[in-house]
VOPAGU-2260 file (C-alpha; in pm, 1 decimal, decimal comma):
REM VOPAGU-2260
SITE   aa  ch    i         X         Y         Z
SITE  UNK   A    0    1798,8     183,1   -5613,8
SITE  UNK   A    1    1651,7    -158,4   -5544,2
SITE  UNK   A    2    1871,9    -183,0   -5218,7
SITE  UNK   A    3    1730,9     163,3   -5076,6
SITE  UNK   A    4    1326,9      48,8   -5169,1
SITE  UNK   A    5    1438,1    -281,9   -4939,2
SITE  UNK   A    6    1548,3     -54,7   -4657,7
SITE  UNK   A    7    1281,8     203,4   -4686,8
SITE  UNK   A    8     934,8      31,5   -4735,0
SITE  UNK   A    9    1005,6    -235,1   -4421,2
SITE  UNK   A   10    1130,3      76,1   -4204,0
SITE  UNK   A   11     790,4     297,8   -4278,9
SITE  UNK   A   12     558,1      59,8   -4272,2
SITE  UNK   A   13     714,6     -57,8   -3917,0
SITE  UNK   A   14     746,6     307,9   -3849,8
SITE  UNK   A   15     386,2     299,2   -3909,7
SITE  UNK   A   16     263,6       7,3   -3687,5
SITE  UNK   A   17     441,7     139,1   -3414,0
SITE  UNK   A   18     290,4     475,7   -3452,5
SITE  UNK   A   19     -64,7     326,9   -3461,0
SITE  UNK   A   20      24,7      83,7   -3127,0
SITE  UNK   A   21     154,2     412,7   -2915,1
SITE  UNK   A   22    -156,4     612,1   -3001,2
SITE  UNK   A   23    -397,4     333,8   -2911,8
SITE  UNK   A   24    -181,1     259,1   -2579,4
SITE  UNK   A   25    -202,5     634,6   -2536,8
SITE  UNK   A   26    -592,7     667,0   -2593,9
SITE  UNK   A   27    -653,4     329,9   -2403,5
SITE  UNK   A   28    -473,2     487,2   -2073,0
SITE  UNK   A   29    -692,8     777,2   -2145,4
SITE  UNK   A   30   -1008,5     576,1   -2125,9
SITE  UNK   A   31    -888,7     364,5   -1833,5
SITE  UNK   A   32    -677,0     605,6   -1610,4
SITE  UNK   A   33   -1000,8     774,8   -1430,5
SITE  UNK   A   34   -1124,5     403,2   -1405,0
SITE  UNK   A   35    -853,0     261,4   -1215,7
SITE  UNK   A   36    -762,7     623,8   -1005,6
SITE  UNK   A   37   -1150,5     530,2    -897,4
SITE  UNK   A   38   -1051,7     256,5    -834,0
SITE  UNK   A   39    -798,6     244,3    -609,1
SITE  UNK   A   40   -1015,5     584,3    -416,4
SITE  UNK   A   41   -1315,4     327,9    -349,8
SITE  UNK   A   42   -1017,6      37,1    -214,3
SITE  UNK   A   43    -835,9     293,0      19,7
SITE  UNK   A   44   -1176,5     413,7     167,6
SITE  UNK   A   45   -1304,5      87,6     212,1
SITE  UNK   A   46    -979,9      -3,3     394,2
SITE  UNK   A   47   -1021,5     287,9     605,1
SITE  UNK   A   48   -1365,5     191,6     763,4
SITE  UNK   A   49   -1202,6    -159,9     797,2
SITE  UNK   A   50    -921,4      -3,9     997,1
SITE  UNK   A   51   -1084,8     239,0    1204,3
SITE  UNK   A   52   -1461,7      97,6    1175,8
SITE  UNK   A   53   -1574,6     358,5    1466,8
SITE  UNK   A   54   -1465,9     646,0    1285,1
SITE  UNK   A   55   -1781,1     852,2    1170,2
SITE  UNK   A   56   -1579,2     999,8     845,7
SITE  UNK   A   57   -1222,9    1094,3     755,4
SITE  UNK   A   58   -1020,9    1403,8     642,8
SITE  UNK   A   59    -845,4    1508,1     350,8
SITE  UNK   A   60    -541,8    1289,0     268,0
SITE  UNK   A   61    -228,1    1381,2     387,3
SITE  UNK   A   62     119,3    1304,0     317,1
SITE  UNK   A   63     473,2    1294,3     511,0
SITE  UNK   A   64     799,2    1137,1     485,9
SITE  UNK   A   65     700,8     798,6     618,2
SITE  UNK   A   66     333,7     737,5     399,5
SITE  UNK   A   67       2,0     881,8     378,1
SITE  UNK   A   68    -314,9     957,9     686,4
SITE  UNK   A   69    -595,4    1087,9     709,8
SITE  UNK   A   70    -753,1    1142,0    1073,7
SITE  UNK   A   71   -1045,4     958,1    1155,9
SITE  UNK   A   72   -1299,5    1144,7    1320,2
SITE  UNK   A   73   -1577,4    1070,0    1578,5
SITE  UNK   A   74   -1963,3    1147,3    1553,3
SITE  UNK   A   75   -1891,2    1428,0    1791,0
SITE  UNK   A   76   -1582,0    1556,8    1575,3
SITE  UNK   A   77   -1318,2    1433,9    1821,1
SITE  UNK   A   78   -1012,5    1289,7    1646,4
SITE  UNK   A   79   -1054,5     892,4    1759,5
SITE  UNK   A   80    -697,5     792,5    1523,3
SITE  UNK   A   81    -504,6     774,7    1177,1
SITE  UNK   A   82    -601,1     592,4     896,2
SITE  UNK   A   83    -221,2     560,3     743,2
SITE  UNK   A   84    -105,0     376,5     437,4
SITE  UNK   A   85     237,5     277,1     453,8
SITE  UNK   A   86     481,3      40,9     233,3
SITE  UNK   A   87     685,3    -222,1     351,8
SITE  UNK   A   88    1002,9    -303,5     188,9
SITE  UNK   A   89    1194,0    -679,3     174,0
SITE  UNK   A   90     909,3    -855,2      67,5
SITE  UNK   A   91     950,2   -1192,7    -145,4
SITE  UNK   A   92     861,3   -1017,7    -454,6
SITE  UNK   A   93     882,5    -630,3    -357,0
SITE  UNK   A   94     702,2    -385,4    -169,2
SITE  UNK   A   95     390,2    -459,8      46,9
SITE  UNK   A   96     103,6    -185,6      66,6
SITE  UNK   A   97    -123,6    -163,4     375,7
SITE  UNK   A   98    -334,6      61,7     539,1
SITE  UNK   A   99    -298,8      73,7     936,2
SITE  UNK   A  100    -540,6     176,7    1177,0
SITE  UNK   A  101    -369,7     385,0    1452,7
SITE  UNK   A  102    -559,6     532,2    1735,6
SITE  UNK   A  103    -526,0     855,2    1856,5
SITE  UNK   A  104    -300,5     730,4    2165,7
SITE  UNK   A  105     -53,7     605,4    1889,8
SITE  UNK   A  106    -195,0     194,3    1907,9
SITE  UNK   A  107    -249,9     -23,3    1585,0
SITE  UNK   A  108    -606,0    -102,3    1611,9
SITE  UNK   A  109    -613,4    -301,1    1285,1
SITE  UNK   A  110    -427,3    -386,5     928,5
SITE  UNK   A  111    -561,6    -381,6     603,3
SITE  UNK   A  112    -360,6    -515,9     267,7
SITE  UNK   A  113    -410,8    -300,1      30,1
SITE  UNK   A  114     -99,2    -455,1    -197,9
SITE  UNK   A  115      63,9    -742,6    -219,3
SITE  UNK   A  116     269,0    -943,8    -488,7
SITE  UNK   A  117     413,4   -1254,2    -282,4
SITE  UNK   A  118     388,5   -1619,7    -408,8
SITE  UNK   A  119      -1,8   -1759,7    -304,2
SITE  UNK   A  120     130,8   -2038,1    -164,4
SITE  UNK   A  121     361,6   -1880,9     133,4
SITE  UNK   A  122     355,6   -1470,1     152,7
SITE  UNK   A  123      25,6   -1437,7     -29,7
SITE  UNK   A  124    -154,0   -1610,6     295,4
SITE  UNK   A  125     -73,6   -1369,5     511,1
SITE  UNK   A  126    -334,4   -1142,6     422,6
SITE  UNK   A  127    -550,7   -1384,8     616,2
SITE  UNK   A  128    -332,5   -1523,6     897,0
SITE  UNK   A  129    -492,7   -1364,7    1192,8
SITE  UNK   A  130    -271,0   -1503,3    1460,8
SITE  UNK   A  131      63,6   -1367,4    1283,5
SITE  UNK   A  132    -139,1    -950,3    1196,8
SITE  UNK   A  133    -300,7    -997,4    1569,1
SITE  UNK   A  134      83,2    -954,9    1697,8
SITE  UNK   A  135      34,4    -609,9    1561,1
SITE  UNK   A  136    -270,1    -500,7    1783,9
SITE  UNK   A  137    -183,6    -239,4    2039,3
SITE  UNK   A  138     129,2    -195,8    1948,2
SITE  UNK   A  139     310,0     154,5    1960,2
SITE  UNK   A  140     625,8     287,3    1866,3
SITE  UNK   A  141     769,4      35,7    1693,0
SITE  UNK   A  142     731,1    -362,0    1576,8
SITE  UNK   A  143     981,9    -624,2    1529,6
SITE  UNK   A  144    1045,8    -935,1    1421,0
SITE  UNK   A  145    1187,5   -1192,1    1761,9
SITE  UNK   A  146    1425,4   -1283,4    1526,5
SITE  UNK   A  147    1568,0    -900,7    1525,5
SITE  UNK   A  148    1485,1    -862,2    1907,6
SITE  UNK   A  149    1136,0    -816,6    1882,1
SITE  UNK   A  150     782,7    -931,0    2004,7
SITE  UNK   A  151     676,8   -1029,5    1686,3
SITE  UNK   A  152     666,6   -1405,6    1546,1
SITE  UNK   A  153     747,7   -1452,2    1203,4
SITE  UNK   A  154     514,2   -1707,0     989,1
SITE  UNK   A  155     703,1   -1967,7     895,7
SITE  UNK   A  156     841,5   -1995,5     512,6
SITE  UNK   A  157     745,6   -1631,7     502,6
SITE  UNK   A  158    1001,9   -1452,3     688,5
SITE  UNK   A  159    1049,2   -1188,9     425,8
SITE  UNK   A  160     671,7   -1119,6     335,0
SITE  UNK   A  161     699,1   -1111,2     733,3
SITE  UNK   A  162     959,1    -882,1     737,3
SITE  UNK   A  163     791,2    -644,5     464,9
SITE  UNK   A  164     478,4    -587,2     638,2
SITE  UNK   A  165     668,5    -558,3     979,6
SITE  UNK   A  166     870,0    -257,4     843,4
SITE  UNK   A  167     494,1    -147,4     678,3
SITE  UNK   A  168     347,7    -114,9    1038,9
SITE  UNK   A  169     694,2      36,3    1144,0
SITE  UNK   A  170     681,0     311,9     892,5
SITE  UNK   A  171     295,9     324,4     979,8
SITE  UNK   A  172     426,9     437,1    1310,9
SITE  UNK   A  173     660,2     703,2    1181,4
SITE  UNK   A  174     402,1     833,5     994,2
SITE  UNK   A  175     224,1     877,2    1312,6
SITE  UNK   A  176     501,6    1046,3    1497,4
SITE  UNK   A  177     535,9    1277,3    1250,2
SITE  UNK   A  178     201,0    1405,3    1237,7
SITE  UNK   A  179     184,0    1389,5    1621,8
SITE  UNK   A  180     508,2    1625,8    1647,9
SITE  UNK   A  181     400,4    1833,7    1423,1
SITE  UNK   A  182      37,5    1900,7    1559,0
């Protein structure tokens, strides 16, 4: 009898405590789900005037094969481009997030980092290396790096964060396409 007591009690009362720690993970996602969905709404709208700063307001979001867009429209309700966010596989440490500015002609007007989980030191300054995202501007169809044929200049010690967001702004593109050939 003793042996089944020293089985039992330590398997209930751990039983117990994890019980108690999966209803307060469940309640505390509760709380903090609407939070962070606001959140990231407020981040991808903000990106979107940073992409497409003439656009007067934007549509619904959308979704295809290649990411998400929502047209950008002008005062006078003219489409002036795509606000599209698109990921970007290769990347040091995973996936890269950004939101790309295309205009209605099918030119990247401007990048936006929405995420991105490369080391600080290397990857993580690309985010601010204007001269390596200003290879980006105008382009249409699709990017790539010179290493791979391309137009595009890797930054150095980065090549795969450069590589991510390349294949971002290529899948930025498709996203494009689609919605163009589909009206």
């Amino acid at each position: 009898m003793k042996s089944i007591k020293e089985f039992l009690v330590p398997t209930l009362v751990l039983f117990f405590i994890c019980l108690v720690a999966a209803a307060l993970l469940g309640l505390t996602n509760d709380v903090t789900a609407p939070v962070i969905e606001a959140n990231a709404a407020k981040a991808s709208a903000k990106a979107m005037q940073e992409v497409l700063p003439d656009a007067d307001r934007f549509g619904d979001t959308l979704e295809n094969e290649h990411g998400t867009y929502a047209l950008a429209y002008g005062k006078g309700g003219e489409v002036e481009g795509y606000a599209i966010t698109a990921e970007g596989k290769g990347g040091y440490n995973g996936t890269v997030t950004l939101m790309v500015g295309i205009d209605s002609e099918g030119k990247v007007k401007n990048i936006s980092f929405l995420e991105i989980d490369e080391t600080p030191s290397i990857g993580g300054k690309i985010p601010k290396n204007t001269d390596f995202l200003s290879q980006f501007m105008d382009i249409s169809g699709s990017a790539a790096l010179t290493k791979n044929g391309g137009t595009v200049d890797a930054v150095s010690g980065a090549t795969k964060t450069s590589t991510a967001v390349t294949d971002a702004v290529n899948n930025a593109l498709l996203c494009f396409e689609e919605v163009r050939a589909n009206g």
